[in-house]
N, C-alpha and C positions, 0 to 999 in steps of 0.2 A: 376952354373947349372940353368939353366929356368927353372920354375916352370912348372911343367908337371901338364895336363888338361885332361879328359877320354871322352868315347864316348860307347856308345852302338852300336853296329851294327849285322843288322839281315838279314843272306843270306834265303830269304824266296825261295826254290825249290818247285816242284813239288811234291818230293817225302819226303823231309827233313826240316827243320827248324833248322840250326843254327846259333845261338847267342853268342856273344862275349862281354867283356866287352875290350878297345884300348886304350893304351895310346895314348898322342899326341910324344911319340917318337916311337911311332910303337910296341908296343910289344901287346902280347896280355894277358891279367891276368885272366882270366875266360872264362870259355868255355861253353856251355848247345846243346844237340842235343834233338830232339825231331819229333815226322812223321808229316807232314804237317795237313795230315785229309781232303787231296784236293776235296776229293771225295764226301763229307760230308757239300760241302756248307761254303759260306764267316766267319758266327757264329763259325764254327768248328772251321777255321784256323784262324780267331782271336784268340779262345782260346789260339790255340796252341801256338800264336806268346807271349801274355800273361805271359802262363807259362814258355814260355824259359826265357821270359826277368825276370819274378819273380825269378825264382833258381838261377840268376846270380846277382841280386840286392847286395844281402847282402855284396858279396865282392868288391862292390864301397863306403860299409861305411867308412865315412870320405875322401871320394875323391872328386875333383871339376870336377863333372857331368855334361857335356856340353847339351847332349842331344840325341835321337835315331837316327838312318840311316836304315832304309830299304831298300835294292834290292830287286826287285819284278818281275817275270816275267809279261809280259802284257803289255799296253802298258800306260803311266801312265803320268796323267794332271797335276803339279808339285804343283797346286795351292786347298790345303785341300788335296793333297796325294790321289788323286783317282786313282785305279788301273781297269781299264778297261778289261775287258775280257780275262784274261789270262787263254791261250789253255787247260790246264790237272785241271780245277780246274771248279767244277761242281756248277751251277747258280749264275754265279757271272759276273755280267756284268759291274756297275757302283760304284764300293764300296770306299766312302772316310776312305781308311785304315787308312791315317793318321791321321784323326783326333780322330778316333775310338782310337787309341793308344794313341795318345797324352791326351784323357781324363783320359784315366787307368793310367797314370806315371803322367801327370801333367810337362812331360818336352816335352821339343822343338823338332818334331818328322821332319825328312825331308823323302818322300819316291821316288826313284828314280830306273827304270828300270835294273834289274840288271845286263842284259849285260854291259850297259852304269855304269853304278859303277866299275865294273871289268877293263872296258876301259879305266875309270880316273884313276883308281889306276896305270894300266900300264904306261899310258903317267904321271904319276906321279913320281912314285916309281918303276918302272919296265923295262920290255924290250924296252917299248916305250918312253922312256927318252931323246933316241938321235934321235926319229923319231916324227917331227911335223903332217905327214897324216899317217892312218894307220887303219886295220879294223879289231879289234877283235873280236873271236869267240869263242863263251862257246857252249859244249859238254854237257850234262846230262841228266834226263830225258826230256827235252827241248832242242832245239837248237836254237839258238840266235845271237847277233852278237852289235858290238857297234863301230859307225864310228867317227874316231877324226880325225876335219881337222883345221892346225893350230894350233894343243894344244888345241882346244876344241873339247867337245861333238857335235854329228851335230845331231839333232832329226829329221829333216826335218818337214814339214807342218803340218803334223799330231801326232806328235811324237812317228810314228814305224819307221824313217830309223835304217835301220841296222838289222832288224827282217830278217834276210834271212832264219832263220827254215822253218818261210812261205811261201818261196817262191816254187811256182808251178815248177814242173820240168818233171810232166805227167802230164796232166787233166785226163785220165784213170787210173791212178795211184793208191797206195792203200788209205785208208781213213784217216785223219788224224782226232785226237781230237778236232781238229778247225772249223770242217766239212766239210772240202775242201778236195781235193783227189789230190796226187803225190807231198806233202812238202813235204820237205827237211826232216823236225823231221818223218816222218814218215817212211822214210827207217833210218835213223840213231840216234833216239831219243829211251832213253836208252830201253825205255818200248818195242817201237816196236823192236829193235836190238835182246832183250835180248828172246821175244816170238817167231823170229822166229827162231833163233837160238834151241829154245827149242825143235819146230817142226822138223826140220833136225837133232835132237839129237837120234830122233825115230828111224830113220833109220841108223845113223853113232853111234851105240852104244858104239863102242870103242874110238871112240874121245878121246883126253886128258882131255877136255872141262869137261867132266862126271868126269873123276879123281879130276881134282880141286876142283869140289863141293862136293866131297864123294859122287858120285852118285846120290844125289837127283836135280834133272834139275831146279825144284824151287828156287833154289839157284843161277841161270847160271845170271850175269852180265858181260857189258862189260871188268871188269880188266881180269876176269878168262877169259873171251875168249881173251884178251892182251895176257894175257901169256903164251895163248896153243899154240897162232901165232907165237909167240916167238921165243918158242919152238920145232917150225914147226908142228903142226898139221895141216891136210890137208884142213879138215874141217873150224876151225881157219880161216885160210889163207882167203880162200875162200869167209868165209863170210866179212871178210874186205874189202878184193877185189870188 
């Protein structure tokens, strides 16, 4: 049996922070979730990234610890792990996340866009295994996306290819976090999804949508509104459509 080697990896969202400790056969032996703090500035969600990785530390004692992996939404310069401008996260323009982390642990930190992460793993380990071009797309509070042509990553010039959250689809459209008005994230990115749904909630008060949450609209994301569609709620339906 080959000697199995670990890895840290940290799916940094918008709205979440988790942290995992990896083997090198895939499994995953430690977990930590924790709120990003996007709102609160670079300092905040360094913390937070911090203490996800500190509550998982201890269950790599006595393992061979390769080093960190960051997925980061934004659009991110590979060299010192700087993450550029990412949409839902408030005054943070140029931030060498990497290295900021890589002082706190003292190991080998890589930080890499996390659509583009998700997309290697597929063309890796996933549905994209028997597909060399192909273009994945992440859903959540962000919309994103990561192009493999060939079996690899493509970043293009700048390294946003694949950012299609961004892409313009009204110039009169509604406003996005980005500052730009009619993205893609802005009609289906989970924040705006889940607000307006809350809005039409007002006036469809029997919706299923309110059952799922026990009533309180505060509550409404997109799985419960998944499952009222499902289900056939009208409303539901509707707002998918």
């Amino acid at each position: 049996m080959p000697h199995l080697h670990y890895a840290i990896g940290v799916d940094l969202g918008g709205t979440t922070i988790k942290t995992g400790i990896v083997s090198s056969d895939g499994k995953i032996i430690a977990q930590s979730k924790f709120p990003t703090l996007g709102e609160k500035g670079p300092k905040a969600v360094i913390s937070q990234i911090r203490r996800s990785i500190d509550e998982i530390l201890p269950n790599a004692k006595g393992k061979h610890l390769r080093g960190i992996g960051i997925g980061s939404p934004g659009i991110v310069d590979e060299k010192g792990g700087i993450v550029k401008d990412p949409p839902n996260f408030a005054d943070w323009h140029n931030i060498a996340l990497g290295n900021a982390i890589e002082k706190a642990f003292n190991f080998d930190v890589k930080v890499e866009n996390d659509a583009n992460v998700a997309a290697i793993a597929e063309a890796r380990f996933g549905a994209g295994k028997s597909h060399p071009n192909f273009l994945f797309v992440i859903w959540g509070t962000g919309v994103g996306g990561g192009i493999i042509l060939y079996g690899k990553i493509y970043r293009g010039p700048f390294g946003g290819a694949g950012e299609i959250g961004h892409v313009c689809i009204d110039y009169r459209g509604l406003q996005c976090n980005c500052g730009a008005r009619g993205c893609v994230e802005a009609y289906v990115g989970q924040r705006y999804l889940s607000q307006r749904t809350i809005e039409r909630l007002k006036s469809n008060p029997r919706s299923r949508i309110l059952t799922l949450v026990g009533g309180d609209p505060s509550k409404v994301e997109p799985k419960y509104i998944s499952e009222a569609a499902l289900k056939g709620d009208k409303l539901a339906r509707e707002i998918f459509t």
